[in-house]
C-alpha positions as CSV (number, residue, x, y, z in Angstrom):
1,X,73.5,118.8,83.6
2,X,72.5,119.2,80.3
3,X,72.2,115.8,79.3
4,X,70.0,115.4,82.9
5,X,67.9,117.6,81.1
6,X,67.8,116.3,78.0
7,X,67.0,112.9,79.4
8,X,64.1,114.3,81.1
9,X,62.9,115.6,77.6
10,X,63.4,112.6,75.5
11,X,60.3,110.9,76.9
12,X,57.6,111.6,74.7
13,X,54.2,109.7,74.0
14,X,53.8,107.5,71.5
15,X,51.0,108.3,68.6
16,X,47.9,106.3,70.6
17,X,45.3,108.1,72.6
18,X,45.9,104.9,75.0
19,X,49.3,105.4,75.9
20,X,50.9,108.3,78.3
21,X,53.9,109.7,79.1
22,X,55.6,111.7,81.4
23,X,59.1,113.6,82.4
24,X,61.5,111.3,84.2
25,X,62.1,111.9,87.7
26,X,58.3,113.2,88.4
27,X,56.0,111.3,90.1
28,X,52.7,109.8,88.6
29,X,49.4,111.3,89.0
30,X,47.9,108.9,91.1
31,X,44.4,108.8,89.6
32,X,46.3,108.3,86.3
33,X,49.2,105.8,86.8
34,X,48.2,103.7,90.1
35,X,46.3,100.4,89.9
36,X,45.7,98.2,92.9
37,X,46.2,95.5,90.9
38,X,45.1,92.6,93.1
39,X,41.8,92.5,91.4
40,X,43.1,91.9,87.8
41,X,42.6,88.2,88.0
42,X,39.4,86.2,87.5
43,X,36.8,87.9,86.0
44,X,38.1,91.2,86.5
45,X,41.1,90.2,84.5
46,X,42.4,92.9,81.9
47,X,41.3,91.5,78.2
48,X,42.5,93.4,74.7
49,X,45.0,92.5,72.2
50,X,48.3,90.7,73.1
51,X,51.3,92.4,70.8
52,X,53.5,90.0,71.6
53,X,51.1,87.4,69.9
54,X,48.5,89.5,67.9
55,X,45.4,87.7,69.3
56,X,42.8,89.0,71.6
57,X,43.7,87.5,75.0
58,X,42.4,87.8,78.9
59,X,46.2,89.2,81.0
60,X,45.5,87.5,84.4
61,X,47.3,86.8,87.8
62,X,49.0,90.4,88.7
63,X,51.4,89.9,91.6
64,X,53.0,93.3,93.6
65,X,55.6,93.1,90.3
66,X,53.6,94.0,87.8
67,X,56.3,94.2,85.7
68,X,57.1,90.2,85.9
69,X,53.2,89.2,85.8
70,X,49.9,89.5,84.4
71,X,50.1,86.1,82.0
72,X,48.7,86.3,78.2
73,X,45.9,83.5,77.7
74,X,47.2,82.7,74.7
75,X,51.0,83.0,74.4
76,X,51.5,83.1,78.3
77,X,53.7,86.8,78.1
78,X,54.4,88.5,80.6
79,X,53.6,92.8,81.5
80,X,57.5,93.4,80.4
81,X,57.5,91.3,77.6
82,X,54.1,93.0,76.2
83,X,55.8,96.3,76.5
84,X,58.7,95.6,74.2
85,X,56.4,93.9,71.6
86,X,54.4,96.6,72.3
87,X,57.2,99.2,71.4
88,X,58.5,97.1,68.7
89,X,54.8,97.4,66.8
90,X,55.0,101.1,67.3
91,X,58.4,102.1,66.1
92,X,59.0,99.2,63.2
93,X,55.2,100.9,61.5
94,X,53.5,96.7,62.7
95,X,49.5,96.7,63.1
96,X,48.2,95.9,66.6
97,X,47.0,92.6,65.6
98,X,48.1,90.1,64.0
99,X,51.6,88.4,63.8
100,X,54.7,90.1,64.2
101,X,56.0,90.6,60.6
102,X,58.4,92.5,59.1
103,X,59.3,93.7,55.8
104,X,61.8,91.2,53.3
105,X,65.2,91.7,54.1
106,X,64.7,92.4,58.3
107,X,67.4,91.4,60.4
108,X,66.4,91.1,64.3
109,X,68.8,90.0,66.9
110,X,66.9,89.0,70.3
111,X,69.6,88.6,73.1
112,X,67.5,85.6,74.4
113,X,66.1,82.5,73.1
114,X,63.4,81.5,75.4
115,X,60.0,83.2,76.6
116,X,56.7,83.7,74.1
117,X,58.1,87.0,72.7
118,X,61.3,84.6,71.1
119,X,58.4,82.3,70.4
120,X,56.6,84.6,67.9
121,X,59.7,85.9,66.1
122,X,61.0,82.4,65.3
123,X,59.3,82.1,62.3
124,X,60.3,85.4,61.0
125,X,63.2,85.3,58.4
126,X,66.7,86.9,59.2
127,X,65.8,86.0,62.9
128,X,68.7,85.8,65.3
129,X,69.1,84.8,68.5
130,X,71.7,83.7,71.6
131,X,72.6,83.4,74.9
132,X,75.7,84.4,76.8
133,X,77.3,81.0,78.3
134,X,80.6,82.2,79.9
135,X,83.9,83.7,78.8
136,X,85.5,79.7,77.7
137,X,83.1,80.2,74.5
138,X,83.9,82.2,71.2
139,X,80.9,84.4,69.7
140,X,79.0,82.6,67.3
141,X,79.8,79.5,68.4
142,X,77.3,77.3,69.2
143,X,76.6,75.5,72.8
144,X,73.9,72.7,73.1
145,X,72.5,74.1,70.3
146,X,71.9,77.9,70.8
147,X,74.2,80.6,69.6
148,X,76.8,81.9,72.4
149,X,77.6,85.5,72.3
150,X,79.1,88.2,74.6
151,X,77.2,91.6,74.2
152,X,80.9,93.4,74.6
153,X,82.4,91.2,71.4
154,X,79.5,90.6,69.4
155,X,80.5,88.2,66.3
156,X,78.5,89.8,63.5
157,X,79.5,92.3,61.2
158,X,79.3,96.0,61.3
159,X,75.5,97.4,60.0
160,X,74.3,94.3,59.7
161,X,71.7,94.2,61.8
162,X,68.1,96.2,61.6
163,X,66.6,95.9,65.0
164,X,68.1,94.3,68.3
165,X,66.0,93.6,71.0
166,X,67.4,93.0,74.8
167,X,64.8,93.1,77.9
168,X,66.4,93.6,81.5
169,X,70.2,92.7,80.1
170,X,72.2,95.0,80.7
171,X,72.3,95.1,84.2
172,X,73.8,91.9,84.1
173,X,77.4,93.0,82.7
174,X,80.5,94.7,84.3
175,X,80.5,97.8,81.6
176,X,77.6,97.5,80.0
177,X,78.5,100.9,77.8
178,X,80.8,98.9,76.0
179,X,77.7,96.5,75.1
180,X,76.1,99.4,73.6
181,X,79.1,100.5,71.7
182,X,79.0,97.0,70.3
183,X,75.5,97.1,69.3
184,X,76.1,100.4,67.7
185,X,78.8,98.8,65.4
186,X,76.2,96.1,64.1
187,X,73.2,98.0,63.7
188,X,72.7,99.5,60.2
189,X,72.3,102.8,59.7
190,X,68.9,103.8,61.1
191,X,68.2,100.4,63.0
192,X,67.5,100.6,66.5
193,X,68.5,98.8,69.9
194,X,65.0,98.2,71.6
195,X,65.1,97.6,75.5
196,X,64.3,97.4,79.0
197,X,66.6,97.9,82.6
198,X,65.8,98.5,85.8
199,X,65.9,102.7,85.5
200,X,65.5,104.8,88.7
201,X,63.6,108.0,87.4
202,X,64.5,110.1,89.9
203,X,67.9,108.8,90.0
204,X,70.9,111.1,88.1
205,X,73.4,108.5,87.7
206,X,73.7,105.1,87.5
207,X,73.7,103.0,90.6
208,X,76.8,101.2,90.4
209,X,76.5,97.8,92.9
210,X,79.7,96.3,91.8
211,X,82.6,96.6,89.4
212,X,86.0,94.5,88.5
213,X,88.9,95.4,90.1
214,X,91.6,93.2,88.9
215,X,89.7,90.5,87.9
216,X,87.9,90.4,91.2
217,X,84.5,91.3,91.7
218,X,83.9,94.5,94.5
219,X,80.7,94.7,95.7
220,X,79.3,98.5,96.3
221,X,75.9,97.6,97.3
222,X,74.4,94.6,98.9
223,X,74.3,92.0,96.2
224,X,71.7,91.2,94.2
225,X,70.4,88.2,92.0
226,X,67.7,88.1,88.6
227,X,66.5,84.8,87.4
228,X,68.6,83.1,84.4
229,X,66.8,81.3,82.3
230,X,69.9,79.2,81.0
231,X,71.1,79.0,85.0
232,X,67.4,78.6,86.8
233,X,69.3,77.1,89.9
234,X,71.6,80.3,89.8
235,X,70.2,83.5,89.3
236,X,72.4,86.5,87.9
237,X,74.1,89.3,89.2
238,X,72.9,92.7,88.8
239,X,75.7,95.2,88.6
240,X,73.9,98.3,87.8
241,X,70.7,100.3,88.3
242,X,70.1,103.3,85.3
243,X,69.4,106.6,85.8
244,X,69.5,109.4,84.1
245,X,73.3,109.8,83.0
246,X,72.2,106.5,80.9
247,X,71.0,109.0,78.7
248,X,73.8,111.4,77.7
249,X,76.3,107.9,77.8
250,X,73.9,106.9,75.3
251,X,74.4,109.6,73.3
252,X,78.0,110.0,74.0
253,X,78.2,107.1,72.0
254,X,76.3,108.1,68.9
255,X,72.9,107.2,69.7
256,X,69.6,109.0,69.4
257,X,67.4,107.5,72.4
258,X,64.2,108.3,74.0
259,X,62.4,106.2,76.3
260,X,58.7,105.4,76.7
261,X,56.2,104.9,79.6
262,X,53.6,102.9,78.7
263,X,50.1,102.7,79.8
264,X,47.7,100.6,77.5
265,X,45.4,98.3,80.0
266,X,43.6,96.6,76.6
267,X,47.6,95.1,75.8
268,X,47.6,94.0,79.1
269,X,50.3,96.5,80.1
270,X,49.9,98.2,83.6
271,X,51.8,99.4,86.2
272,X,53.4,103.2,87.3
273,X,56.6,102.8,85.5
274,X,56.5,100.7,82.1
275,X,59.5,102.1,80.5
276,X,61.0,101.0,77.3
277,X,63.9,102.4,76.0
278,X,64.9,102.7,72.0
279,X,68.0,103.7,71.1
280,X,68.4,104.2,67.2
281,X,71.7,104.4,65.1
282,X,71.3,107.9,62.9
283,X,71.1,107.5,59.3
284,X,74.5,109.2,58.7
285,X,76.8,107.6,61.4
């Protein structure tokens, strides 16, 4: 239990006026945190600054997933994909506007390579990027011209890395803690794993909705598809929904995480729960 409560005490605002947070597992106030959304288009659509592109922007066409919607005029992100840039801008010291650069030397390792956030960083130096393609590939190899790696045998070397970035990922593996432990090996010393899941709040543990058992998949829970961008006809099996316990595993492992819920309308992010999680290697590991 004390990592349940130490999970409901690592969400903590970040340093703008604009942005609130609150415990896990508590509901929003609803004057605060809940937006009928349906009139955000048009018009009425939200306009600000975009961080994924640095540009001042209109975020239009809000859907019931708020989450997956809410289009950037100029770089066509998403409400998810505005909330990691967002939290990249934030914890890596970047301005609100502008370009996403980073200091001489910066090593970032996106886990994707398509969508307008993988867009922006292309042109940054040290940038790194791949897919996963199936197990009859080696990491770092390279398949119709994008990188192949598995998230459980990563094919870089250890602290080499300043700031990986996955968004809704790891729900898509068998053991995703062994992704994480991975991650932890390549980060340097200080860098930090940057992310988004599907997270219960009031959840304790993890939902597990299926696990390997002998090679065979056993579902627990009815199954349950994502979109794959490298498998649009296929979609992707979610194995696991977070709660809580992600937390103290996290930390189990070495990590020092916290998670944020963001509310900041002029970036075009909305919505009750957008939660981005960062999960930083200490300085002396």
């Amino acid at each position: 239990m004390r990592f349940i409560q130490k999970a409901v005490d690592a969400f903590r605002p970040l340093a703008d006026p604009s942005h609130r947070s609150i415990p896990v597992g508590l509901r929003p106030a609803r004057r605060q945190w809940t937006f009928d959304l349906a009139p955000l288009t048009g018009e009425s659509a939200l306009s600000g600054i975009c961080p994924v592109c640095g540009k001042r922007a209109k975020f239009d066409e809000f859907t019931d997933n708020p989450r997956e919607s809410g289009r950037c005029s100029n770089c066509q992100s998403f409400n998810r994909q505005r909330q990691m840039a967002h939290a990249i801008r934030k914890q890596c010291g970047l301005p609100k506007a502008g370009p996403l650069r980073f200091p001489e030397g910066f090593v970032i390792y996106n886990t994707e390579t398509t969508a307008s956030l993988h867009l922006q960083l292309l042109q940054t130096p040290g940038y790194l990027c791949s897919e996963y393609f199936g197990d009859e590939y080696e990491p770092g190899q390279m398949v119709d011209g994008r990188r192949h790696e598995d998230l459980r045998h990563l094919s870089f070397e250890d602290n080499s890395i300043d700031l990986v970035l996955s968004s809704d990922v790891m729900e898509h593996m068998p053991d995703p803690y062994a992704a994480h432990l991975e991650i932890l090996r390549v980060l340097k010393r200080g860098g930090r794993h940057i992310f988004t899941v599907p997270f219960g709040p009031s959840m304790q543990e993890d939902q597990i909705r299926a696990k390997l058992v002998d090679g065979d998949i056993v579902y627990l829970e009815e199954k349950a598809f994502h979109g794959d961008p490298v498998r649009p006809n296929e979609g992707v099996l979610v194995w696991t929904i977070f709660g809580l316990a992600m937390f103290g595993r996290l930390r189990e492992l070495g990590f020092d995480v916290k998670g944020w819920n963001i509310f900041a309308p002029n970036e075009g992010v909305v919505g009750p729960w957008s939660l981005v999680f960062d999960a930083r290697k200490p300085i002396d590991q």
